[in-house]
Every structure is written in structure tokens, then in C-alpha cells.
SEGU-336660 format. One record per residue (C-alpha): residue number from 1; residue in three letters; y, x, z. Coordinates in steps of 0.02 Angstrom, whole numbers. Each point is the difference from the previous one (the first is absolute). Example, Ala and Ser with C-alpha at 12.3 -4.5 7.8 and 13.67 -1.06 7.14 Angstrom:
residues 2
+-----+------+--------+--------+--------+
! pos ! code !      Y !      X !      Z !
+-----+------+--------+--------+--------+
!   1 !  Ala !   -225 !    615 !    390 !
!   2 !  Ser !    172 !     69 !    -33 !
+-----+------+--------+--------+--------+
//
This chain:
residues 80
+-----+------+--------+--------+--------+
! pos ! code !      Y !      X !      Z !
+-----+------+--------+--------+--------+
!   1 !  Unk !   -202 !   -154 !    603 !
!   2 !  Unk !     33 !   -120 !   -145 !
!   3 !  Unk !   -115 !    -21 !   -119 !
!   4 !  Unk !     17 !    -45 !   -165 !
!   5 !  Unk !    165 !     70 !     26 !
!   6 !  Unk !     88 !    -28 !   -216 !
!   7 !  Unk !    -16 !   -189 !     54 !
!   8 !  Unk !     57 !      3 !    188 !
!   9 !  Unk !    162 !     92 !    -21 !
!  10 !  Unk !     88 !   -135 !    101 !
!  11 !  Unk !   -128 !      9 !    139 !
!  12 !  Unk !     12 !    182 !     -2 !
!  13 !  Unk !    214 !    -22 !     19 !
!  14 !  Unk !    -15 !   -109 !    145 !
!  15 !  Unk !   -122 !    106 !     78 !
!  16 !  Unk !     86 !    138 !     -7 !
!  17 !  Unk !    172 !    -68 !     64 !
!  18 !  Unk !    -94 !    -50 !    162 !
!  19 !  Unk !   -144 !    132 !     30 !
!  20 !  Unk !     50 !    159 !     73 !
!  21 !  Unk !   -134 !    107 !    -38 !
!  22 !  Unk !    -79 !     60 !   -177 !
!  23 !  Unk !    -24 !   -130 !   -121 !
!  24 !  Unk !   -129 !     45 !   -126 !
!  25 !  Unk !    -31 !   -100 !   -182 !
!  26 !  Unk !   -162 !     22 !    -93 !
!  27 !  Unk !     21 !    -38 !   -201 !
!  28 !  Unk !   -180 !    -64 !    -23 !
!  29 !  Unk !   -108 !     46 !   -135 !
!  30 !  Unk !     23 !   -189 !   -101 !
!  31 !  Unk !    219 !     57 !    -10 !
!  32 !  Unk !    -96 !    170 !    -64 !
!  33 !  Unk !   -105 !    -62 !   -120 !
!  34 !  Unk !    125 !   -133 !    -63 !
!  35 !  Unk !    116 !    145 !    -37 !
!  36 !  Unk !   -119 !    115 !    -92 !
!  37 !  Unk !    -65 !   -169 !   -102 !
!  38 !  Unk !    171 !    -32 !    -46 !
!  39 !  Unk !     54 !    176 !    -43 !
!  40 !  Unk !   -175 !     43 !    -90 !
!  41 !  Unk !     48 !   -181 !   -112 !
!  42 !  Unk !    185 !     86 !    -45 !
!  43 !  Unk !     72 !   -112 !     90 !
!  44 !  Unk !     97 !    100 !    140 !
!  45 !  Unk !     19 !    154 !     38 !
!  46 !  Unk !   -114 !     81 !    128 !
!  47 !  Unk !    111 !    126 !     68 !
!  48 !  Unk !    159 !   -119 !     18 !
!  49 !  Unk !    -96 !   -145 !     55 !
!  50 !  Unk !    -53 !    107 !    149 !
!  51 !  Unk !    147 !     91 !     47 !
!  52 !  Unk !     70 !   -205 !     10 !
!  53 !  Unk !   -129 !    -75 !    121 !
!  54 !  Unk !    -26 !    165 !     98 !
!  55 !  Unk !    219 !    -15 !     10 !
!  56 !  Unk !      1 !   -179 !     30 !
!  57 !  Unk !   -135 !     17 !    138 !
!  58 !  Unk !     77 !    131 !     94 !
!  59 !  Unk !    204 !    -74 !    -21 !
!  60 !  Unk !    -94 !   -151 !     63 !
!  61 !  Unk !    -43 !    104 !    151 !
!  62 !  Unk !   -155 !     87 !     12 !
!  63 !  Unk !     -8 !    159 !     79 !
!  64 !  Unk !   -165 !     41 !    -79 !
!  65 !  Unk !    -71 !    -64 !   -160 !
!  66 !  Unk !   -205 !      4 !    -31 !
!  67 !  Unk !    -34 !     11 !   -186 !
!  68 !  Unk !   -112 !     64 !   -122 !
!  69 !  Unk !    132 !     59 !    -97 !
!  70 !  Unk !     43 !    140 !    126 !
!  71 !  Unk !    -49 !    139 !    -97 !
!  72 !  Unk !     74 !    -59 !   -134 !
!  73 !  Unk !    171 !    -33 !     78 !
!  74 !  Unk !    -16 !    169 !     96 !
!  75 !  Unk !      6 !     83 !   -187 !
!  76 !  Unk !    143 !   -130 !    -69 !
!  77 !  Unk !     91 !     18 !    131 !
!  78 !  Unk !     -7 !    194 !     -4 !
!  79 !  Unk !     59 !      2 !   -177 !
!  80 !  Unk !    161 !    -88 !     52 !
+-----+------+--------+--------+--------+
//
């Protein structure tokens, strides 16, 4: 597991090019609560912001992402 994964993406990459089992990436609740600060200010938008880090931690190679956006992104990402 990496943990916080939004600032490890490059440690998650080289993991994941040399571990051959399940690499898992927890988005910890300070990346949460930076986003929802941010987005509650006007100054990004919630939805995209998460659909980015979720994206950038997965192309970066996670095969499973902790975060408590989950419910959230389950709904977004139903809508799409």
C-alpha cells in the first residue's frame, strides 16, 4: 500500500513496474479535505478535481484506490 498516494504517484509507478501482485493506493483524508476546502472556497471544482487525482492515481498504476470520495465517485462515475 502507498499512502498518501496524490503525492507519491512516482513511488506508486515504480512500484508497480516491479511488483507483481496488487498494488493498492490510499488518498488520505488531508488530499480529501484539501479538495473539499478548495472546492467549498470556489476555487476548483469538486467533481473534476476528483475524477483528476482518482485518474492520475490509477494511470500511475494502482490497482485499487482507498478514498473517501468513493461514494461520491461511484455516483459521478455512474452518470458518465
Amino acid at each position: 500500500m502507498v499512502k498518501p498516494a496524490g503525492a507519491y504517484l512516482d513511488v506508486i509507478s515504480q512500484i508497480a513496474s516491479s511488483l507483481d501482485a496488487p498494488l493498492v493506493a490510499y488518498h488520505v483524508s488531508g488530499e480529501y479535505a484539501m479538495i473539499r476546502y478548495a472546492a467549498a472556497a470556489g476555487a476548483l471544482d469538486e467533481r473534476q478535481a476528483v475524477l483528476e487525482v482518482t485518474s492520475a492515481i490509477k494511470r500511475a498504476g494502482a490497482d485499487l484506490i482507498i478514498t473517501y470520495f468513493a461514494e461520491a465517485l461511484a455516483q459521478w462515475l455512474g452518470e458518465l
